[in-house]
C-alpha positions in Angstrom: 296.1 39.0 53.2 297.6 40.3 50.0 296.8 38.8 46.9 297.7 34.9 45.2 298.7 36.2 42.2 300.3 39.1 41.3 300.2 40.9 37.3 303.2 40.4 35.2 304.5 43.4 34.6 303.4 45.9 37.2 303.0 43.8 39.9 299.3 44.8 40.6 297.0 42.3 42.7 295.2 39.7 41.1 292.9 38.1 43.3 291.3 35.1 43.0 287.7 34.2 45.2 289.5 32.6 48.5 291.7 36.0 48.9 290.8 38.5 51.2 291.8 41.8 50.3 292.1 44.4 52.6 292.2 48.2 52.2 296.5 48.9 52.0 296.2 46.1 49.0 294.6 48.8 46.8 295.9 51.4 48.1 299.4 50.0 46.9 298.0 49.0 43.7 297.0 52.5 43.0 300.4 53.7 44.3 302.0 51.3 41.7 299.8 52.3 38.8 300.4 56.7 40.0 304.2 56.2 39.8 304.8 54.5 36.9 302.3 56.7 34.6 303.5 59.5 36.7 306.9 58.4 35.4 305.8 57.7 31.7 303.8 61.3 31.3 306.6 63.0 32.3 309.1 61.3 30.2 310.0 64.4 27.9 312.3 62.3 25.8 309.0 60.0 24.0 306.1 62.8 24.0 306.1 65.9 22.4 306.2 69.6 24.0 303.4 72.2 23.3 306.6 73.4 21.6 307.4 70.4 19.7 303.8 70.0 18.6 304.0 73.6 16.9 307.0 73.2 14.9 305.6 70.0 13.4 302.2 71.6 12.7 302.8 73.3 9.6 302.8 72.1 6.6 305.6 71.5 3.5 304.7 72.5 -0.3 307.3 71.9 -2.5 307.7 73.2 -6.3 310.2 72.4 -9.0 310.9 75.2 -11.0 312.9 75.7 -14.5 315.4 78.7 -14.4 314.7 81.2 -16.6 318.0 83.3 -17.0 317.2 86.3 -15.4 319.5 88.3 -12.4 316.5 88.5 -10.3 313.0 86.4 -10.7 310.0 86.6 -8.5 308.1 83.6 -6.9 304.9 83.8 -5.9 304.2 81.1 -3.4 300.6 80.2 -2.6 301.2 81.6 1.3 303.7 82.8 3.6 306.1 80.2 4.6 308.2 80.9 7.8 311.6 79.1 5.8 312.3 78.1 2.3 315.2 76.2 1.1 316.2 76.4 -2.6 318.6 74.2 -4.7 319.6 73.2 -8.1 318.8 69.3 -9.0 321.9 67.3 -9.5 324.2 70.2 -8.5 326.5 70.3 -5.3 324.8 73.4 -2.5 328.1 75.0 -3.4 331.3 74.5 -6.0 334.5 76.4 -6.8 334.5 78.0 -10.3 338.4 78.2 -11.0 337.6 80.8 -14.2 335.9 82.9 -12.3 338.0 82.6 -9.1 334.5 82.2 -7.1 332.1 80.5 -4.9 329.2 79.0 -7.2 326.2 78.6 -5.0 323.4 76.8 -6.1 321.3 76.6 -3.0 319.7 79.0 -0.2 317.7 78.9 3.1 315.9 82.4 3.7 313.0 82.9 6.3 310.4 85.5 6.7 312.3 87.8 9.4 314.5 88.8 6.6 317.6 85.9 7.8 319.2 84.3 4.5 322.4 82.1 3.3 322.4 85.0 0.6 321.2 85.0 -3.2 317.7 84.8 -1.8 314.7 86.9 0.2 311.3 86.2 1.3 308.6 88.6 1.9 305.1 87.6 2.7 305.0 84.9 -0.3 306.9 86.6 -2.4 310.3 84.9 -2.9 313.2 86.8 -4.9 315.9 84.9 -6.6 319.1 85.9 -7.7 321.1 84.5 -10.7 324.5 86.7 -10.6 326.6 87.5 -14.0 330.1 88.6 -12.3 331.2 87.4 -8.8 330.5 89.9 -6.3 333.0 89.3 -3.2 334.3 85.6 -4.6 330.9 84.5 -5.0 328.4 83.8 -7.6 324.4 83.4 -6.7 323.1 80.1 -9.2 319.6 80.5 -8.1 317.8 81.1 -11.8 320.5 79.2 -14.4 318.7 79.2 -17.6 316.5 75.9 -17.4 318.1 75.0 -14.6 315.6 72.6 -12.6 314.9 73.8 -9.1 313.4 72.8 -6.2 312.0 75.0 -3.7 310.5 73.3 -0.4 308.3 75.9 2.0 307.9 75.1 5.5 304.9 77.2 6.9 
């Protein structure tokens, strides 16, 4: 004889003393309770991967930073990020200077292996800025605007 009772949500047995259980009872209690954490570990859509679990591992530093003026300015970041993004406070990524007939852009991702949105590189923790004079091509790097206020966020 199977159980009186039965749990709420799994369905499990819940004896009471005037039951008799008998050996299939827990054998399909333990089938119950196999599938449906079975089910739940393998459910890649709410745990993370190994994979997963290494991209969130690192951390973020982020550092504001006043333009100086210069076409090309050196940051020395306290270690080697694998990305950095760059932009100008209050500024658009990107904006159209009709004088100049060029692309303004205020804004840069650049990671270690030498990939960049331009105007920006990143070796080891050294991270080169560049603050063009003259359009080169229709556009104009805005990455060291005399006080300009900066903020650069490294993802390591």
């Amino acid at each position: 004889m199977g159980s009186t009772n039965k749990t709420e949500y799994l369905g499990l047995s819940g004896w009471v003393h005037s039951d008799t259980p008998k050996m299939i009872d827990f054998a399909t209690d333990n089938e119950i309770v196999d599938s449906v954490l079975g089910e739940h570990i393998n459910d890649s859509k709410i745990h993370l991967s190994e994979e997963d679990r290494a991209l969130l591992g690192g951390s973020i530093t982020s550092i504001l930073m006043a333009g100086n003026g210069s076409t090309s300015r050196t940051v020395t970041l306290s270690s080697a990020p694998k990305m950095v993004q760059i932009f100008l406070k209050n500024a658009p990524p990107a904006s159209w200077n009709s004088e100049k007939s060029c692309m303004v852009v205020n804004s840069a991702f650049v990671l270690q292996k030498g990939v960049s949105t331009g105007g920006a590189s990143l070796t080891d923790k050294s991270l080169v800025l560049t603050n063009s004079s003259a359009p080169s091509n229709g556009i104009m790097y805005n990455l060291n605007e005399e006080y300009g206020q900066y903020v650069i966020i490294c993802y390591s």
